[in-house]
Wavefront OBJ file of the C-alpha trace (Angstrom):
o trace
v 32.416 -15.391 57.136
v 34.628 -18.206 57.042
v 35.684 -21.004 54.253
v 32.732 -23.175 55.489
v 30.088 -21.113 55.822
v 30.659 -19.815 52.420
v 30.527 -23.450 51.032
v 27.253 -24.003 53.453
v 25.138 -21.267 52.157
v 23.747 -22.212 48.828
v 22.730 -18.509 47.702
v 26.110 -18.358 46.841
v 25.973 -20.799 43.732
v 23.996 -21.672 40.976
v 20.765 -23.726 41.722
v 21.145 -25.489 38.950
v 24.516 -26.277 39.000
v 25.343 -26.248 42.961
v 29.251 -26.867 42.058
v 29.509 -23.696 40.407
v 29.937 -20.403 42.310
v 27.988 -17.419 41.263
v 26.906 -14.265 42.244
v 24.855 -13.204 39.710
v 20.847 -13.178 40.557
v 18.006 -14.224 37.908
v 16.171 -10.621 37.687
v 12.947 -12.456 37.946
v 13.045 -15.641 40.735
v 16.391 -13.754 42.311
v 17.781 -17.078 42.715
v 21.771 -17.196 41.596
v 22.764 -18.583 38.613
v 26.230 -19.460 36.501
v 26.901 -18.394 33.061
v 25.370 -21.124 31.660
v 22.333 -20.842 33.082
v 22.084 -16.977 32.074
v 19.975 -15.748 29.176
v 20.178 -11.440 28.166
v 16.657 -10.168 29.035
v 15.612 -6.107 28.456
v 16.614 -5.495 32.126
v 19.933 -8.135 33.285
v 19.877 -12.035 33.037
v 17.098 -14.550 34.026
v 17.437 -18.150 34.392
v 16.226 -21.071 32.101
v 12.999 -21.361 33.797
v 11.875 -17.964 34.260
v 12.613 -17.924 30.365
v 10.091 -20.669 29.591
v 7.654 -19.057 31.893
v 7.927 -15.698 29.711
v 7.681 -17.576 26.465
v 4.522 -19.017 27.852
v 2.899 -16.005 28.668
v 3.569 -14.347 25.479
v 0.760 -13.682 23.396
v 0.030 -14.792 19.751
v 1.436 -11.645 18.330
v 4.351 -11.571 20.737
v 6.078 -14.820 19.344
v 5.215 -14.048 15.865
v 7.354 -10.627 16.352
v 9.942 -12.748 18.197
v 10.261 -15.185 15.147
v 10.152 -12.649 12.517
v 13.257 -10.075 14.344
v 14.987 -13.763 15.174
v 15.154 -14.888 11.580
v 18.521 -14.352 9.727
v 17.728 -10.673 7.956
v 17.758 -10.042 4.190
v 20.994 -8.466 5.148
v 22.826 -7.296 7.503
v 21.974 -3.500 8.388
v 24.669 -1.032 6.873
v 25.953 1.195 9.893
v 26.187 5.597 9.253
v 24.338 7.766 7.346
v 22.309 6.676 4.184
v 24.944 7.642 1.561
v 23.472 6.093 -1.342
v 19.787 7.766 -0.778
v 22.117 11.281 -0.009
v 23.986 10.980 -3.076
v 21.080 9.998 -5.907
v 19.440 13.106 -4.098
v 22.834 15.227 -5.156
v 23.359 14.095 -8.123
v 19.867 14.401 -9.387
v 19.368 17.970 -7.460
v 22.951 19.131 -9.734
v 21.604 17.724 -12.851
v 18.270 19.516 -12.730
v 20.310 22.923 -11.783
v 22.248 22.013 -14.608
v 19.211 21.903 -17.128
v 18.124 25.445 -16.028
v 21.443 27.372 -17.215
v 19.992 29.035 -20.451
v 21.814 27.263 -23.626
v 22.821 24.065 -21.997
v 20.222 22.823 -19.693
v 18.148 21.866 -23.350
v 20.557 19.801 -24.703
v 21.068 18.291 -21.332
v 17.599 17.267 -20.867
v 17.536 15.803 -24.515
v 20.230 13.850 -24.278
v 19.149 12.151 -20.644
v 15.181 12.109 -21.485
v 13.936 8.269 -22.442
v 11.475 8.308 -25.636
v 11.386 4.724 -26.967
v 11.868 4.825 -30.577
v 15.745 6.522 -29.386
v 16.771 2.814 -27.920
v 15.800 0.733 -31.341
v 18.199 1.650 -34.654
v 15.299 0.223 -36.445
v 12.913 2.859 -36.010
v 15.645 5.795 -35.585
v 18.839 4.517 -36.737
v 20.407 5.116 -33.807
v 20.694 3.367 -30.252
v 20.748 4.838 -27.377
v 20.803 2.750 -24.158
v 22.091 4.726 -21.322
v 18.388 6.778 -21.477
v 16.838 3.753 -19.878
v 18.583 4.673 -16.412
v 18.966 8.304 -17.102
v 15.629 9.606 -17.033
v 15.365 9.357 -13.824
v 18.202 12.100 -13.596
v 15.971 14.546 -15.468
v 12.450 16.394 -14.132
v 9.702 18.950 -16.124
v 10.198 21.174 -13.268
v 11.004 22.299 -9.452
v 7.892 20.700 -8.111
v 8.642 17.061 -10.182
v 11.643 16.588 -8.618
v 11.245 18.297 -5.094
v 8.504 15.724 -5.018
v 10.137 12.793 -5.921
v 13.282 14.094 -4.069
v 11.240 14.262 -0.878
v 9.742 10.658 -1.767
v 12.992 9.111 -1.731
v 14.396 10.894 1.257
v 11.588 9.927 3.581
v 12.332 6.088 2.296
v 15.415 5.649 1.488
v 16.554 7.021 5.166
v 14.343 3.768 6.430
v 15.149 1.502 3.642
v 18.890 1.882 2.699
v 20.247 1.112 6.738
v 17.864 -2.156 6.110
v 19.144 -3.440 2.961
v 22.407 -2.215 2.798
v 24.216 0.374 0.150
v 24.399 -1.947 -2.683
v 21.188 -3.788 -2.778
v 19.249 -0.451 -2.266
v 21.162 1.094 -4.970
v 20.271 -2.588 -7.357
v 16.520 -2.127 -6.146
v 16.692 1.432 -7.144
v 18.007 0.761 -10.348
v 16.631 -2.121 -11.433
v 12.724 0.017 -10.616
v 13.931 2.923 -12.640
v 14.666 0.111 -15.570
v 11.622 -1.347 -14.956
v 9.323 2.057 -15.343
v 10.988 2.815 -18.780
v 10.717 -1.159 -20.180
v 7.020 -0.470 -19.259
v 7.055 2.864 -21.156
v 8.024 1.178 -23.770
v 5.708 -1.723 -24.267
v 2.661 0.060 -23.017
v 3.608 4.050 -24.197
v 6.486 3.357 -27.105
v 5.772 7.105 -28.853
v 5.562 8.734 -25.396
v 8.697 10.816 -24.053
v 8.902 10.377 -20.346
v 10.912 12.107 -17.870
v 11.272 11.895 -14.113
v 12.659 8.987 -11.392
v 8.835 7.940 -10.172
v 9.561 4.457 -11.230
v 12.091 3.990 -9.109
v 10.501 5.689 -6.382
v 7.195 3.284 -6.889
v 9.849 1.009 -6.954
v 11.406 1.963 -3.497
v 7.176 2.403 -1.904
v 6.645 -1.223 -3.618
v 9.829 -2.655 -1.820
v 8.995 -1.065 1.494
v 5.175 -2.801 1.004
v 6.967 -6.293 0.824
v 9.354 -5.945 3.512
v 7.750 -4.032 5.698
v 4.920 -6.813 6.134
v 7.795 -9.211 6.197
v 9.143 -7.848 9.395
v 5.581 -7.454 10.764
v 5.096 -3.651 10.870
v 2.348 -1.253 9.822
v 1.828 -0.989 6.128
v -1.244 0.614 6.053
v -0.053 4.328 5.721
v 2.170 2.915 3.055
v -0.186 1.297 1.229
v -2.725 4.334 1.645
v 0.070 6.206 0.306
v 1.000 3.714 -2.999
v -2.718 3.644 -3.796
v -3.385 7.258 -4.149
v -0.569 7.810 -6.173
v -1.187 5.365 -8.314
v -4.495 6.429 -9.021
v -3.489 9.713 -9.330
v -1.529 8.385 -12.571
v -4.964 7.725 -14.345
v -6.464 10.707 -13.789
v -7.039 12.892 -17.246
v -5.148 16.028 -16.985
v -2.351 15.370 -14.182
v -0.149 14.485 -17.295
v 1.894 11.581 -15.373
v 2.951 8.137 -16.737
v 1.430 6.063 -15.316
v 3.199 3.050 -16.906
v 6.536 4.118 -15.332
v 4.710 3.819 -12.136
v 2.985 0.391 -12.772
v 6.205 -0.848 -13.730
v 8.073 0.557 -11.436
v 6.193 -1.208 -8.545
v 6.311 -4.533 -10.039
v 10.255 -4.902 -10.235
v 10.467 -2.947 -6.682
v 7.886 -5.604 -5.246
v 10.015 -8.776 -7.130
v 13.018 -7.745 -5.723
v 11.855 -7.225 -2.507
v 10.421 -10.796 -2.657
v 13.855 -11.899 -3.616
v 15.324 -10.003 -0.625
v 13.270 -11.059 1.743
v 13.633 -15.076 0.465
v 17.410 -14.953 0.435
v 18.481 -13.872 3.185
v 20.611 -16.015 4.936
v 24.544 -15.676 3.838
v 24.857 -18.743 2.167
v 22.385 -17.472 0.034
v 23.550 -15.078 -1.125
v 24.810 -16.718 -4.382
v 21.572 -17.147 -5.193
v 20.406 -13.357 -4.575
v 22.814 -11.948 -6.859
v 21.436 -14.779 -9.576
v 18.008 -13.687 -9.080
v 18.900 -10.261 -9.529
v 20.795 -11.026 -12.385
v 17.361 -12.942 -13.730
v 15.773 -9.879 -13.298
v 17.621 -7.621 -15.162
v 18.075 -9.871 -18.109
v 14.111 -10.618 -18.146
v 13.720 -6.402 -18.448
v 16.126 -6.262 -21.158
v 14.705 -9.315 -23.295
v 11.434 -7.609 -22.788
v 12.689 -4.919 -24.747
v 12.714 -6.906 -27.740
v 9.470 -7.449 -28.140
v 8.890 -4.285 -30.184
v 11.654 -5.465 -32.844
v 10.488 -9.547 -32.635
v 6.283 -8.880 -32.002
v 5.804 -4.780 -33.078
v 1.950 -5.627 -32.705
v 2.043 -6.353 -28.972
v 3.195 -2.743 -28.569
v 1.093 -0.104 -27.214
v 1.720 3.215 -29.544
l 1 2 3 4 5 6 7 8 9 10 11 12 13 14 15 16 17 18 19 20 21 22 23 24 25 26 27 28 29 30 31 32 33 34 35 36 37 38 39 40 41 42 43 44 45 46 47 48 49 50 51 52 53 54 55 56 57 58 59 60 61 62 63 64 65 66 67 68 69 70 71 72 73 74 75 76 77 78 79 80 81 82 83 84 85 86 87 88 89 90 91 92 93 94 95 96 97 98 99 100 101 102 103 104 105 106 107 108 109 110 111 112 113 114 115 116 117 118 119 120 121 122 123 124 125 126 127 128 129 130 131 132 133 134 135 136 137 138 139 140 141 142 143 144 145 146 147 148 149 150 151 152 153 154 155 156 157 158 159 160 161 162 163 164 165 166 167 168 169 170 171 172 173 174 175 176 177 178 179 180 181 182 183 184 185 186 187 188 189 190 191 192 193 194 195 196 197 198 199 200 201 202 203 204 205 206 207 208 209 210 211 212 213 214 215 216 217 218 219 220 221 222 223 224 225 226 227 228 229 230 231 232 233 234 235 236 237 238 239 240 241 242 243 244 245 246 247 248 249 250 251 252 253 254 255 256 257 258 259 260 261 262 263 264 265 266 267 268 269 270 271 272 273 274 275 276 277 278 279 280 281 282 283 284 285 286 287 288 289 290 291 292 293 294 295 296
């Protein structure tokens, strides 16, 4: 083919831009187009108005999925292996092996267990702060924490890679604070043990984003429900309270997650977050400033 019949046949540049030589085809109208005029589809590239005619067709529920996976994310998804769901699995799994060697596990347990009247020297001289957090290293037995174990495996391997290591870790946290601050006001001369506030937490979080994102919450939902009723039912011996509370901080957070997404936002995250845990800890003085509001 020579110089001028290359120039004369028009397949050989873009029909939008007939100055520009191409060779790559729209995978839709086959007609050739430049870079510019080239927008990524599932299967190769298809020009600007084969786009608009696929927007067109889409149906109600196909744009709203398009907007909701377009929008900036809560956060950037964390690449490998969920090392922060792995590792509260570990060190939980070595702390309840720990409380089963005869002469130690005892005093283990006692010193990680959370029983209210421990955190206020008023009412036992003594303060002891670290048991808000550390109950949820501590279980009544194998089938407690396989259980809960199992809970936060099957979420956090879904959950973590979404959020990222350090804001899953904060959620988890923050839920297990949140189910012993609810302990307290609502259960002060109860001794609790166990991490199914932060799991409730974790199934409260994965409510909020999950319909944020548009997916199926039903199962979860299902799931969250009979659990929590299970919590009121005479005889299963389960606190309930670490579970209500345990939902409500993992469903704020999530909230805040899901509203702060964007980077330059996330100044304001970490505030929120900060808001959060100082509202949990100022609740905790309501049994020194208004002892009559709490539930014994």
């Amino acid at each position: 083919m020579s110089t001028q019949d290359f120039q004369r046949n028009r397949d050989n540049f873009c029909y939008r831009h007939p100055d520009r030589q191409s060779f790559v085809l729209c995978q839709r109208c086959l007609r050739t187009i430049c870079p510019e005029c080239q927008t990524q589809a599932a299967v190769g590239v298809i020009c600007p108005e084969c786009l608009r005619d696929q927007q067109k067709a889409q149906s109600p529920a196909q744009k709203k999925a398009e907007r909701r996976w377009s929008r900036p994310r809560a956060v950037s998804a964390s690449s490998g292996r969920p090392v922060v769901t792995y590792s509260i699995i570990g060190i939980t799994a070595f702390v309840y092996l720990l409380t089963l060697i005869p002469g130690v596990g005892g005093a283990i347990q006692d010193a990680l267990y959370y029983w209210a009247p421990l955190l206020y020297p008023e009412f036992r001289g003594t303060s002891q702060p670290w048991r808000l957090l550390t109950v949820a290293l501590v279980h009544s037995g194998i089938w407690h924490v396989g259980l809960n174990m199992l809970a936060l495996w099957m979420i956090g391997r879904s959950l973590e890679p979404l959020l990222g290591r350090w804001r899953f870790l904060t959620l988890y946290l923050l839920s297990a604070l949140g189910g012993s601050v609810a302990v307290t006001l609502l259960s002060f001369t109860t001794p609790v043990v166990g991490a199914s506030g932060a799991i409730f937490g974790l199934f409260g979080a994965l409510l909020v984003i999950g319909r944020h994102i548009g997916a199926n919450i039903a199962g979860i939902a299902l799931v969250l429900g009979i659990n929590l009723v299970i919590g009121f039912i005479p005889g299963f011996n389960v606190s309930w309270q670490a579970h209500v509370g345990g939902l409500l901080v993992g469903l704020l957070v999530a909230f805040i997650y899901t509203r702060t997404r964007a980077l330059r936002q996330r100044g304001l995250q970490i505030g929120l977050l900060v808001a959060v845990g100082a509202g949990l800890v100022a609740l905790l003085f309501v049994p020194v400033v208004f002892p009559a509001l709490v539930i014994l």
